[in-house]
C-alpha positions as CSV (number, residue, x, y, z in Angstrom):
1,X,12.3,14.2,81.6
2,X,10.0,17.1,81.6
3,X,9.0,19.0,77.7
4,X,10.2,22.7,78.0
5,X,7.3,25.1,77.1
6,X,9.6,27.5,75.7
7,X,10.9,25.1,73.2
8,X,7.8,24.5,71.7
9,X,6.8,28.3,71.1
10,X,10.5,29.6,69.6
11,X,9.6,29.9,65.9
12,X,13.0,32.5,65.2
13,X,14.8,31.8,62.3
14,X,12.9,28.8,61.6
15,X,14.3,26.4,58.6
16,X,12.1,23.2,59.2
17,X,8.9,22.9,57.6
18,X,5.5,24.4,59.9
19,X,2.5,21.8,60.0
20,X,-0.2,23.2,57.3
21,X,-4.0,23.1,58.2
22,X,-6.1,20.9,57.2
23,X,-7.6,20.7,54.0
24,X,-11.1,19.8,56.0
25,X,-10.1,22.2,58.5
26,X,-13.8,24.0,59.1
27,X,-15.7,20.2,59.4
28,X,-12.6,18.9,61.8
29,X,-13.4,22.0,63.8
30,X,-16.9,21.6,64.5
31,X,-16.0,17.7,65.3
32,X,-14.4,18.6,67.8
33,X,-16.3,21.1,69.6
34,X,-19.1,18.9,69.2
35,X,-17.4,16.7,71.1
36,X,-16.0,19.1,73.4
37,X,-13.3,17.3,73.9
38,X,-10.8,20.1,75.0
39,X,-12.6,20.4,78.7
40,X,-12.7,16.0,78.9
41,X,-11.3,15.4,81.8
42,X,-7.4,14.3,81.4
43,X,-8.0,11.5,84.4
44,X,-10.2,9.3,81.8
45,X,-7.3,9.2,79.2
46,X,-4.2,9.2,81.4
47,X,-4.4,5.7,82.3
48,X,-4.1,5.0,78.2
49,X,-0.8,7.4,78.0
50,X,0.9,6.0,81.1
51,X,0.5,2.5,79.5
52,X,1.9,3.7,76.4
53,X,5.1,5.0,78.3
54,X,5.9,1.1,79.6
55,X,4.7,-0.6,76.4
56,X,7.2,1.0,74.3
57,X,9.5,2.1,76.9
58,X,9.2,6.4,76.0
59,X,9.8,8.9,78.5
60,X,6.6,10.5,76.9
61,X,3.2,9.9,75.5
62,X,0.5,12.2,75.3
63,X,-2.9,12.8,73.1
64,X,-2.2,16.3,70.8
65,X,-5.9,18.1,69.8
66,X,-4.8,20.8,67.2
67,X,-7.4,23.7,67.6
68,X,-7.1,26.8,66.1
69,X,-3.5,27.8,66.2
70,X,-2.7,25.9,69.5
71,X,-2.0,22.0,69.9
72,X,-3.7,21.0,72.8
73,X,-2.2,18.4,74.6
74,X,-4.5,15.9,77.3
75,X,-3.2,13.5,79.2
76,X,0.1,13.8,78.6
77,X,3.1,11.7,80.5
78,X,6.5,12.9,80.8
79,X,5.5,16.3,80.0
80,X,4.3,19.3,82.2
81,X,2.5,21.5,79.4
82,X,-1.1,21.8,78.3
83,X,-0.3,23.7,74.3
84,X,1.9,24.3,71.8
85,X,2.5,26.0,69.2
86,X,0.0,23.9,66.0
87,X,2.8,24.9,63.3
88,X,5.8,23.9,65.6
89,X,4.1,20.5,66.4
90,X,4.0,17.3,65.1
91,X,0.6,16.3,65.6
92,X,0.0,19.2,63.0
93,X,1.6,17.0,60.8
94,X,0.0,13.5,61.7
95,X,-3.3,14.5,61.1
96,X,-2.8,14.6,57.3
97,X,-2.0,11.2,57.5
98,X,-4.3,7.9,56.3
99,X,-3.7,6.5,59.5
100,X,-0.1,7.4,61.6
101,X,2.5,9.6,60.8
102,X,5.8,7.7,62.2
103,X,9.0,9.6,62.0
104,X,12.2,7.0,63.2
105,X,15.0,9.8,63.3
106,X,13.6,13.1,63.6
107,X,17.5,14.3,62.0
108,X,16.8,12.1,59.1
109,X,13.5,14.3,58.2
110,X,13.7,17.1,56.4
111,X,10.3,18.7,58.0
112,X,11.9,18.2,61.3
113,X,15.6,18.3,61.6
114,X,16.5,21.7,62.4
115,X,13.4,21.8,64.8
116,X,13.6,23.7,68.2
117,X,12.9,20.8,70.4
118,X,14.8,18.1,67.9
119,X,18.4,20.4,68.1
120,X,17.5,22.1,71.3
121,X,18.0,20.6,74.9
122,X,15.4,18.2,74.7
123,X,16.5,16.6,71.5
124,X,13.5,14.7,70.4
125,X,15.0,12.1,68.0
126,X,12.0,10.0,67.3
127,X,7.8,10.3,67.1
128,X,4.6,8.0,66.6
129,X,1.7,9.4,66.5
130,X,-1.6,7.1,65.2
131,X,-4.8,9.4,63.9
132,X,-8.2,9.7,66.4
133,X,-11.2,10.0,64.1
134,X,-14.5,11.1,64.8
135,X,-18.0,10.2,64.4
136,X,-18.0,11.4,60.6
137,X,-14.3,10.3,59.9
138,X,-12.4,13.7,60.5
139,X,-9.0,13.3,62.2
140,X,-9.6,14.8,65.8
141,X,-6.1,14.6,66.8
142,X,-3.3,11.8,67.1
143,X,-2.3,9.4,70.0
144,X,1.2,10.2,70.2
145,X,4.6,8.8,71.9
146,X,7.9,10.4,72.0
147,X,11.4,9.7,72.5
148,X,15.0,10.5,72.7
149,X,17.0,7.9,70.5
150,X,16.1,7.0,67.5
151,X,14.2,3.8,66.5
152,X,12.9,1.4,64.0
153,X,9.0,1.1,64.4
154,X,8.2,-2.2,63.3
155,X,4.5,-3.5,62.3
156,X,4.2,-4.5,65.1
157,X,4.5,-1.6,66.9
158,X,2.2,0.3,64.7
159,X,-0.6,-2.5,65.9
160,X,0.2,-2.3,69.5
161,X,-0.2,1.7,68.9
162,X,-3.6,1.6,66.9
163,X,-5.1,-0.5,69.4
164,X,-4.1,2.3,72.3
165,X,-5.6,4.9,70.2
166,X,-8.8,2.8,69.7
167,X,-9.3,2.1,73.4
168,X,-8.7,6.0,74.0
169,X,-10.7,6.7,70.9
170,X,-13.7,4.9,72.1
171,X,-13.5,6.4,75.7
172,X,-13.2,9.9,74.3
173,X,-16.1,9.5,71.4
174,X,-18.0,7.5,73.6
175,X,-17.7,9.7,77.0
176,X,-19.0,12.7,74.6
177,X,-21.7,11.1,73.4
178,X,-23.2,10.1,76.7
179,X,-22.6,13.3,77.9
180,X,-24.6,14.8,74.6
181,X,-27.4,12.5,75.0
182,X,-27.9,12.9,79.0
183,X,-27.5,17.0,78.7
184,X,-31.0,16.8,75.8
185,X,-32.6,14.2,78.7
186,X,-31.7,16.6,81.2
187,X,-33.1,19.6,79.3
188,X,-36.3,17.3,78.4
189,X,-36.4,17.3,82.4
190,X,-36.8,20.8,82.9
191,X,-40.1,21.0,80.0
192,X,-44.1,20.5,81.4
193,X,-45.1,17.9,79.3
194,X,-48.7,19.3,78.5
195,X,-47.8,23.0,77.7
196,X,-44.1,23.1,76.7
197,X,-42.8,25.2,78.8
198,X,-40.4,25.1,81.5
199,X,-42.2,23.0,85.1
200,X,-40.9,23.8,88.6
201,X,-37.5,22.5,88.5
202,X,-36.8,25.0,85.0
203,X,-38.6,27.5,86.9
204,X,-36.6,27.7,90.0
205,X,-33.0,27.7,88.5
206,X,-34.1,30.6,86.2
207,X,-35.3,32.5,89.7
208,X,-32.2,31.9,91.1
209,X,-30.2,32.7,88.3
210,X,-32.4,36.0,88.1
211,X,-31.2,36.6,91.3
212,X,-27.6,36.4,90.3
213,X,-27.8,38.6,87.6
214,X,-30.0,41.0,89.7
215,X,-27.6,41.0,92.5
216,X,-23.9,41.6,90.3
217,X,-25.7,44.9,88.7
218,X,-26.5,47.7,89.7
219,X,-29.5,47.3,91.8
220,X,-31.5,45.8,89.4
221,X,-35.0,44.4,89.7
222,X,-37.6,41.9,88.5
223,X,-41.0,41.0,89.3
224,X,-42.6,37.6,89.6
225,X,-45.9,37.2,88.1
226,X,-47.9,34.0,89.3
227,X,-51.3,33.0,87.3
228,X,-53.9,30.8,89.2
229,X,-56.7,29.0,86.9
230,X,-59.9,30.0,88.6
231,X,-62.0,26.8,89.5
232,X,-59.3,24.6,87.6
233,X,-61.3,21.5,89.6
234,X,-64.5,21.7,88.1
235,X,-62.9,22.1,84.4
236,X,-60.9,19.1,85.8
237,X,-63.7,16.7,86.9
238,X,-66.7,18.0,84.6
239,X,-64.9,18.4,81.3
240,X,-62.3,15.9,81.2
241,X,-58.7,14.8,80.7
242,X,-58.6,16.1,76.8
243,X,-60.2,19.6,77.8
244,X,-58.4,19.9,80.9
245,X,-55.4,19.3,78.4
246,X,-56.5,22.2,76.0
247,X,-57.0,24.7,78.5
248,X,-53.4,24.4,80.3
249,X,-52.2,24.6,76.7
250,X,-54.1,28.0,76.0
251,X,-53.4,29.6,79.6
252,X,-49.9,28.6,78.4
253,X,-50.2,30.3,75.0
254,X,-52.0,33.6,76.3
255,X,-49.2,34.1,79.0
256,X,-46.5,33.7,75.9
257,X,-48.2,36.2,73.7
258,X,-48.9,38.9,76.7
259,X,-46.0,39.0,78.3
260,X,-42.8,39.1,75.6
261,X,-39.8,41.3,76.1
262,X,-37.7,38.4,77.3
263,X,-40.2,36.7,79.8
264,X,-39.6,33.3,81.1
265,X,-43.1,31.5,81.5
266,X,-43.7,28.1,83.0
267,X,-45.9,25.7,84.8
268,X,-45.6,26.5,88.5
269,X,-47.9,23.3,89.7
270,X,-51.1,21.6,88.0
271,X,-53.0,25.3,88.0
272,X,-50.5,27.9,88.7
273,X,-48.6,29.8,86.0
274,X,-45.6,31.1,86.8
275,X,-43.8,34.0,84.8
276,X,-40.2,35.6,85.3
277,X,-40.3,39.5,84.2
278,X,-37.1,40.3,83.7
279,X,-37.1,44.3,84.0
280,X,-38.6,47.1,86.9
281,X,-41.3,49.2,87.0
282,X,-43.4,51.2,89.4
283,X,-46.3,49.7,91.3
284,X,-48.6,51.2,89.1
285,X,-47.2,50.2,85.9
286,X,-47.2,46.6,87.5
287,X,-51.1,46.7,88.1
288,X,-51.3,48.0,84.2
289,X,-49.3,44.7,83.3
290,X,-51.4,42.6,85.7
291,X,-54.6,44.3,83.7
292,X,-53.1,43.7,80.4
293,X,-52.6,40.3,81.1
294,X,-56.3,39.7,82.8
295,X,-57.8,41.5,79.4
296,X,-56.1,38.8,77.8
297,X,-58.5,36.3,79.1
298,X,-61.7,38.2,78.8
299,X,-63.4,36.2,75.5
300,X,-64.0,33.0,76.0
301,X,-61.8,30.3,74.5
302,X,-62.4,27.7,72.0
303,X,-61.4,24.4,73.5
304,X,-61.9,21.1,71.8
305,X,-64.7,22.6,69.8
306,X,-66.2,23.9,72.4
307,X,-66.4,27.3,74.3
308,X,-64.6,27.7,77.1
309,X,-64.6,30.6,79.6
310,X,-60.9,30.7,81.4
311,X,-60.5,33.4,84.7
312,X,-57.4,33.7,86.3
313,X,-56.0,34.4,89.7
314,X,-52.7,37.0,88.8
315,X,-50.4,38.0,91.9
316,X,-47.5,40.0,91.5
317,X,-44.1,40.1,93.7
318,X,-40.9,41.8,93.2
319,X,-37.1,41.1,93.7
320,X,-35.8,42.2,96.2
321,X,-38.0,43.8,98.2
322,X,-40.6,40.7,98.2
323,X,-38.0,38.3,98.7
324,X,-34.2,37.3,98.1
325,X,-35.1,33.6,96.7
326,X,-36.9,32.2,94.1
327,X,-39.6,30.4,97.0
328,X,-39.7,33.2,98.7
329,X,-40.8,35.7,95.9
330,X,-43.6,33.0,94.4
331,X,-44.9,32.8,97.6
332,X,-45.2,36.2,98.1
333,X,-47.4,36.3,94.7
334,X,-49.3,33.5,95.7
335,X,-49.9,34.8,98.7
336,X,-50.5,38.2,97.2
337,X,-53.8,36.0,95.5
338,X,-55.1,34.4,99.1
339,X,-57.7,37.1,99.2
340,X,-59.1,36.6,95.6
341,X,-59.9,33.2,96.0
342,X,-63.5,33.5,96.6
343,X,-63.8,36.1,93.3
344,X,-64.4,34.4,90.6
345,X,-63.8,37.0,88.0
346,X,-60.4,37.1,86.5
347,X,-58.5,39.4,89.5
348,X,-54.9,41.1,90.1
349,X,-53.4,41.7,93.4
350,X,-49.7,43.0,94.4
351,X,-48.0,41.6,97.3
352,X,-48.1,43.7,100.2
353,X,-49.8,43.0,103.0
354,X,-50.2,39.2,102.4
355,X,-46.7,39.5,102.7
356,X,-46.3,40.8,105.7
357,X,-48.3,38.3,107.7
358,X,-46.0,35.9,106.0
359,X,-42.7,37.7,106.9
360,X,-44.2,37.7,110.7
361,X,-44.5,33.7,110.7
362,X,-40.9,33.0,109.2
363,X,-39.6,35.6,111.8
364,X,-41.7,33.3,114.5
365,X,-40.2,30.5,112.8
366,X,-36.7,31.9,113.1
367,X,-37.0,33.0,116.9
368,X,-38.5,29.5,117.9
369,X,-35.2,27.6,115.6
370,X,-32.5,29.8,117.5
371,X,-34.1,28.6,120.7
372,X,-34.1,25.4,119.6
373,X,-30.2,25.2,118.1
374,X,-29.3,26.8,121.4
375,X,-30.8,24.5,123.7
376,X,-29.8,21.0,121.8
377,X,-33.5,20.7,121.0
378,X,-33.1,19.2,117.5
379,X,-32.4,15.4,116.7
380,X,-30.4,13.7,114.2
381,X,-32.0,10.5,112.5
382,X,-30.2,8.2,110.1
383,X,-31.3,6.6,107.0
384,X,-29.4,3.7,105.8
385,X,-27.8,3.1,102.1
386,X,-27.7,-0.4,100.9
387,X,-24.7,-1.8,98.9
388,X,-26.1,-3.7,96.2
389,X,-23.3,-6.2,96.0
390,X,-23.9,-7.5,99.6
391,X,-27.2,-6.5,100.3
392,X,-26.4,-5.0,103.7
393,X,-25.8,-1.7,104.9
394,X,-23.0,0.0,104.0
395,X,-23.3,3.8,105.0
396,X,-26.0,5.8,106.7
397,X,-27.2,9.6,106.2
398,X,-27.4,11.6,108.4
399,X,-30.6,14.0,109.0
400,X,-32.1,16.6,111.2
401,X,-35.0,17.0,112.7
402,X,-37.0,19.5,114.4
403,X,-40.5,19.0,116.7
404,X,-41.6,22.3,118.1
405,X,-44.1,22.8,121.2
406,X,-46.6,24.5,119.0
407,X,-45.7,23.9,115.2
408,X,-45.0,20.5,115.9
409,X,-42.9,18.9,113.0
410,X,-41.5,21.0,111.3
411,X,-39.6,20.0,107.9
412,X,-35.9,20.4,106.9
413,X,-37.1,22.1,103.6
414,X,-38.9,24.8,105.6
415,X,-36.2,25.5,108.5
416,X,-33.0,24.7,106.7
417,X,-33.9,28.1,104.3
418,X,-34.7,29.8,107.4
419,X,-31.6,28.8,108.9
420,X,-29.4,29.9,106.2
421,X,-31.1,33.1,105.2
422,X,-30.7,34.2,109.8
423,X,-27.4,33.2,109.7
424,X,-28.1,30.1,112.1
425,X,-26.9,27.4,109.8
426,X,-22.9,27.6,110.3
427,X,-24.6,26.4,114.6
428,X,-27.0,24.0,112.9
429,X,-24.5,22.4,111.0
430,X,-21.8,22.1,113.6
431,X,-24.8,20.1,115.7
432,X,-25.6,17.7,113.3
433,X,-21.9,17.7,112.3
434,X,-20.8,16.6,115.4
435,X,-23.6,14.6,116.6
436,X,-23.5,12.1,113.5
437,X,-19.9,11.8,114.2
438,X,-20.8,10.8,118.0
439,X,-23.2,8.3,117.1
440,X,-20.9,6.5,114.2
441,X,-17.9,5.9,116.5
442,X,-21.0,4.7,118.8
443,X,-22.4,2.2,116.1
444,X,-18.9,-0.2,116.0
445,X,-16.7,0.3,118.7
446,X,-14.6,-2.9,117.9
447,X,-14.4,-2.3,113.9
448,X,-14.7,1.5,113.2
449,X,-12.9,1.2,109.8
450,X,-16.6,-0.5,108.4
451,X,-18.8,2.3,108.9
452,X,-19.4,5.6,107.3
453,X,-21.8,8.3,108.4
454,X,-22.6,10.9,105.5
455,X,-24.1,14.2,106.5
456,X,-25.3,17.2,104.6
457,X,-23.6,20.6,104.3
458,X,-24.1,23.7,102.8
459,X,-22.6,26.2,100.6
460,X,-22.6,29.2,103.2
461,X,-20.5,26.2,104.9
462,X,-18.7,24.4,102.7
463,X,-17.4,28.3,101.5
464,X,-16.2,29.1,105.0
465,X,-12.5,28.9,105.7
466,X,-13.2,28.6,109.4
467,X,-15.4,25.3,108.2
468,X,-12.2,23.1,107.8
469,X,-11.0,23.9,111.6
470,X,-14.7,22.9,112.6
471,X,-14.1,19.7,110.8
472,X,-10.8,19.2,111.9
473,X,-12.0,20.1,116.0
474,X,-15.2,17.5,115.2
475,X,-12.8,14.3,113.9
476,X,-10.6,14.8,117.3
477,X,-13.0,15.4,119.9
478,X,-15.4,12.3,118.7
479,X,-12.6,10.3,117.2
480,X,-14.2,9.0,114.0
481,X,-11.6,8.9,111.3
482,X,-11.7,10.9,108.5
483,X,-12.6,8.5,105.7
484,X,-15.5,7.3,107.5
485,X,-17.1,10.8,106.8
486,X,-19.0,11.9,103.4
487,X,-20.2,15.5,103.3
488,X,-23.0,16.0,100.5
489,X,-23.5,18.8,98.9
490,X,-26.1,19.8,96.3
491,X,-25.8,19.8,92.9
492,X,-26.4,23.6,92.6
493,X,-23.8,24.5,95.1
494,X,-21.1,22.9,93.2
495,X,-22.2,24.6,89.7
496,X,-22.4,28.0,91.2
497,X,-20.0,28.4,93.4
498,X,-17.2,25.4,92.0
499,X,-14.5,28.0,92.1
500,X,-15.3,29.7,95.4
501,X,-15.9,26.6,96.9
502,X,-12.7,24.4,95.1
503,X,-9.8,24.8,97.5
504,X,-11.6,24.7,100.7
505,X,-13.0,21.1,99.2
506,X,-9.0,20.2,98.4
507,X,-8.0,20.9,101.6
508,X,-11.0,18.8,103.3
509,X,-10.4,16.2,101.1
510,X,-6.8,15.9,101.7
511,X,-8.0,15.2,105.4
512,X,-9.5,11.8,104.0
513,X,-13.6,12.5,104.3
514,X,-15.3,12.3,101.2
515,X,-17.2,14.3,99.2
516,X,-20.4,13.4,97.1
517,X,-22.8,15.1,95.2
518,X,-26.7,15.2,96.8
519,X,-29.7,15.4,94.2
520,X,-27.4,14.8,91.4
521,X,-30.1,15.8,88.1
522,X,-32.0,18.5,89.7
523,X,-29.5,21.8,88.9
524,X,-28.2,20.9,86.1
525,X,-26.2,23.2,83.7
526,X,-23.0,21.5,82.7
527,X,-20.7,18.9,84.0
528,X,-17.3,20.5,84.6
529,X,-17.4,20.5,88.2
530,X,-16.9,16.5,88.2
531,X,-13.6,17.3,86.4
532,X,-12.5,20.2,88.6
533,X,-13.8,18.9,92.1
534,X,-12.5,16.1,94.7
535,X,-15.8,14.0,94.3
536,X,-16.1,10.1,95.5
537,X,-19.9,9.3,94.8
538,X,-23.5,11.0,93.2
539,X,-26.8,10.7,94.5
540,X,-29.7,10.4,91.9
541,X,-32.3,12.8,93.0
542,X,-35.5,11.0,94.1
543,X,-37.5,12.9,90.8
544,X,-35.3,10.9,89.0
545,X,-36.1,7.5,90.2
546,X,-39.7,8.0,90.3
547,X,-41.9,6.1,88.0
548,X,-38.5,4.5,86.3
549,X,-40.6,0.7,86.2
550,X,-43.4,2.6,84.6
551,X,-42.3,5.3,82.6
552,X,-39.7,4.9,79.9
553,X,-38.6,8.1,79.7
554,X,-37.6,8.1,83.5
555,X,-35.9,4.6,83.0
556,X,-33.5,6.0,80.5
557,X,-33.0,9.3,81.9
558,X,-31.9,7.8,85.3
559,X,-29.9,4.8,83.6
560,X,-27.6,7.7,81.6
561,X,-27.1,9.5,84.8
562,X,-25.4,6.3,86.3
563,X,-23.9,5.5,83.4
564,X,-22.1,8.6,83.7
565,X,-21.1,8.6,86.9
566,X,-19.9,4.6,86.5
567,X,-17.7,6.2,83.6
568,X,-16.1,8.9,85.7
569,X,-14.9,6.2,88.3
570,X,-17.8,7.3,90.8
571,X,-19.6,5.7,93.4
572,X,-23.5,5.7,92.0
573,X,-25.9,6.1,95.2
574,X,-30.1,5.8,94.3
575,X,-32.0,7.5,96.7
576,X,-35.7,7.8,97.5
577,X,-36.4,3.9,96.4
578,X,-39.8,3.0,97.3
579,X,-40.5,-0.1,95.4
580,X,-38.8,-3.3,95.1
581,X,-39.3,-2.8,91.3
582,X,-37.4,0.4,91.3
583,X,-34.8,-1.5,93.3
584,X,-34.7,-4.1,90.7
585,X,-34.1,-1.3,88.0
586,X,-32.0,0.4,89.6
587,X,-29.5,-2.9,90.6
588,X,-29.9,-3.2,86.8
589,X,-28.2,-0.1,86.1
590,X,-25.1,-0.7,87.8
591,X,-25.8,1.2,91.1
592,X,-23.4,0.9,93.5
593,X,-26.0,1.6,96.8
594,X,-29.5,2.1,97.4
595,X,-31.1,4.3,99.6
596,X,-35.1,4.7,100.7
597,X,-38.2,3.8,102.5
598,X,-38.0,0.2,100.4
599,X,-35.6,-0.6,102.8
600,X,-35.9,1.7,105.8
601,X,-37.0,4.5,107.2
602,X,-34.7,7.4,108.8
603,X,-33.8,5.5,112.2
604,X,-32.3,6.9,115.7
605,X,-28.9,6.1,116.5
606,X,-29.6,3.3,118.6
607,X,-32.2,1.4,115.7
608,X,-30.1,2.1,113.1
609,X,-27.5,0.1,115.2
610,X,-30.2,-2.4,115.4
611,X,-31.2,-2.3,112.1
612,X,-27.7,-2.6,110.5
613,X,-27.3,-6.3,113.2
614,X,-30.1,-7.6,112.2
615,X,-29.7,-7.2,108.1
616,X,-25.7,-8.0,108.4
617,X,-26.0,-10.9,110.0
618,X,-23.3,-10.4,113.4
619,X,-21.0,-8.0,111.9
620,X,-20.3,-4.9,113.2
621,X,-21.5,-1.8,111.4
């Protein structure tokens, strides 16, 4: 039996008595949005509702949020709708009560006997409905169950019903708080610890945001300003950690006071300065900037007690016509700089020419990866992932790699941009696609339900309707079956693009592969995508695992992140583990796999097989 929406919004002629607000209405409010309990995913209560249908034999149970002049309903069994109308519904009601508003025979109740949905077709005849509290005791909304024929609600019943609503209670409180407390780690992750400001991680998703915005108006603009501490190794080694200290710290402060009008300033690396202006202007207005913001460091500084002169390196790029991503455009000022180096005087350059020699070796680059895409030239390597339980090797990554003629090795964070910004990487992708598939049938011929290949895609891919016809031609020309498959995909692709990327992620998943989520940490801006997306398992990003046995900042940011993806009912994969103390950690935590040079370096095809023989004992892969 399915609740009728319309019922539940008909207020005509209405002779039963609406639910009032609360008297604590405002703090209740800001309880909940604290909380932000509306967006919690319905999958982590359902399980408490369901049970509730079978324990006391309802055709419904649901959890009712009243918010404004809605009831919001999560979780709900029996019943299609997500709202109702807060005066027409009885958790409006419950919430006034000390602990549970029970009504036995809704016709015997004078608030609700001529009701819509008590006269109408649906004929509710009875409702339970036990009080969730908050953190500061303000009634959040009620754990309720409905049903059709009246009925005495004995004592016992009530106490089967509280103790639902304190297991969904718990998981709802609790799953927020986490949530709270990982967000202000996260946000801590995106500061420099010696100046304040955002590091390189912050840095980069304002770029690419800037992009964003620059690219949905109307051909807006903004300029990247990079600031290089001239001779940063001698104040370094001669003066000390505590001076060193005190003049990041006033670079810091000069670039803040400078350069206002909404610019974002951080700490590009040890001595580079990085600073997002967020508006265009002419060449020459640039260079006046650039001198404004040289001036600025013309007295010397008082450091420690002590008189410090500070020159800086300043190179300017713009967006777009320096570059269409956030490397690209602080390489261009860096590179705007190259020609300063041996001037020791505070100096300002724009890029220009710098950049051109630059755009002539990533068109090289370019020309030498088409050859090589087109003529099978790359290789796929595989790294394996340990399951903690067993201790042997459960799945295995997948990884390209390129050795040219003349460049030699050349690194996936170099090409793979390359790739994407030519257009190449829909060809690269359908290489290493199809080539990790070949080798995992390869890896257990007799047993290919126990291994699982996971390769990397991207979101110029993952976006592509054609993408899920690639798949599907890749699964039948190898044979591998589909759940031995996980494609990863960066955090940053799923926060952008969730909505783009959403049904073309449906419809892979409904094939069987498996989706997971690849540097989980480093793009962080909220967590909805978890809720709307098919995802099986998260990868902690290597930054995250870092220094975890020896920094306790580290330790507790990582553990949160796999406590939260335990809580959502996801696999919890660690990778870049170097030590067998991070391993330990990391087991600790409640990881589910591990994943790094610990255990193995990326391996061909055939030494992965090897590999996988000799740490399972005989079994097959």
């Amino acid at each position: 039996m399915q609740m009728n929406q319309a019922l539940l919004t008909d207020q005509s002629e209405a002779d039963w008595l609406p639910a009032p607000m609360h008297s604590n209405e405002g703090a209740r409010m800001a309880e909940l949005l604290s909380l932000d309990l509306l967006n919690m995913s319905d999958a982590h209560l359902e399980r408490f509702t369901r049970l509730a249908t079978h324990v006391f034999d309802v055709p419904i149970a649901y959890i009712g949020l009243p918010s404004g002049d809605k009831n919001w309903i999560k979780a709900g069994v029996g019943t299609d709708i997500h709202s109702s109308d807060r005066a027409m519904s009885f958790c409006g009601h419950a919430i006034h009560e000390p602990d549970m508003l029970v009504v036995p025979d809704t016709w015997h109740d004078p608030r609700f006997a001529n009701h819509p949905i008590v006269i109408g077709s649906f004929k509710i005849r009875f409702y339970a409905g036990a009080v969730i509290w908050g953190r500061h005791g303000e009634p959040l909304g009620t754990f309720c169950i409905v049903g059709t024929e009246p009925r005495t609600f004995s004592e016992n019943d009530r106490t089967k019903l509280r103790h639902l609503r304190d297991a969904a209670q718990e998981q709802m409180v609790d799953f927020a708080l986490k949530r709270k407390h990982l967000e202000a780690a996260m946000h801590d992750a995106r500061l420099d610890e010696v100046t304040g400001l955002l590091n390189e991680a912050g840095l980069q998703e304002r770029l690419e945001q800037g992009i964003q915005w620059a690219q949905s108006g109307d051909g807006s603009s903004f300029s990247v300003f990079i600031v290089k501490v001239v001779k940063f190794n001698e104040i370094k080694h001669g003066r000390g950690p505590a001076v060193t200290k005190a003049v990041l710290q006033a670079v810091g402060r000069t670039l803040t006071e400078t350069l206002t009008r909404g610019c974002i300033h951080g700490r590009w690396r040890e001595d580079v300065f990085l600073t997002i202006v967020p508006y265009t202007t002419p060449d020459d207005a640039l260079a006046d900037v650039g001198r404004q913001l040289i001036a600025a460091f013309d007295a010397p500084f008082d450091v420690e007690g002590k008189t410090v002169p500070i020159r800086v390196h300043v190179g300017v790029s713009c967006f777009p016509s320096d570059g269409r991503d956030g490397r690209t455009l602080a390489d261009a000022a860096e590179h705007a700089i190259s020609d300063l180096i041996s001037t020791h005087a505070s100096s300002f350059a724009l890029a220009d020419q710098n950049l051109n020699t630059v755009m002539r070796e990533r068109l090289d680059m370019e020309r030498r990866l088409r050859e090589a895409i087109d003529e099978s030239k790359l290789s796929v390597v595989y790294q394996p992932k340990i399951n903690v339980r067993g201790e042997q090797v459960s799945e295995a990554e997948a990884l390209v790699r390129w050795t040219d003629p003349e460049l030699g090795n050349v690194p996936p964070d170099r090409f793979i941009p390359i790739a994407e910004a030519a257009g190449l990487i829909d060809a690269l992708g359908a290489f290493v696609l199809k080539k990790a598939c070949e080798d995992a049938v390869t890896w257990s011929p007799d047993t290919p339900g126990k291994s699982s290949v996971a390769v990397n895609v991207s979101m110029l891919q993952i976006e592509d309707p054609a993408f899920l016809d690639t798949l599907r031609d890749v699964l039948d020309q190898t044979g591998l079956s589909p759940d031995r498959l996980i494609l990863e995909l960066t955090e940053s692709t799923l926060m952008t693009r969730a909505s783009e990327i959403r049904d073309n992620m449906s419809a892979i998943a409904a094939l069987g592969v498996r989706f997971a989520i690849d540097d989980f940490g480093t793009g962080y801006a909220n967590f909805n995508y978890l809720r709307d997306l098919p995802i099986h398992s998260l990868k902690v990003d290597k930054t995250f695992v870092d220094n975890i046995a020896e920094h306790e900042n580290h330790a507790r940011i990582c553990h949160a992140m796999v406590t939260l993806g335990r809580t959502l009912g996801l696999d919890v994969v660690a990778e870049g583990v170097e030590t067998s103390e991070q391993a330990i950690f990391l087991k600790a935590y409640g990881c589910d796999q591990l994943q790094g040079f610990h255990f193995s370096k990326p391996l061909s095809s055939d030494d992965f097989r090897r590999y996988v023989q000799d740490r399972n004992g005989s079994a097959q892969v």
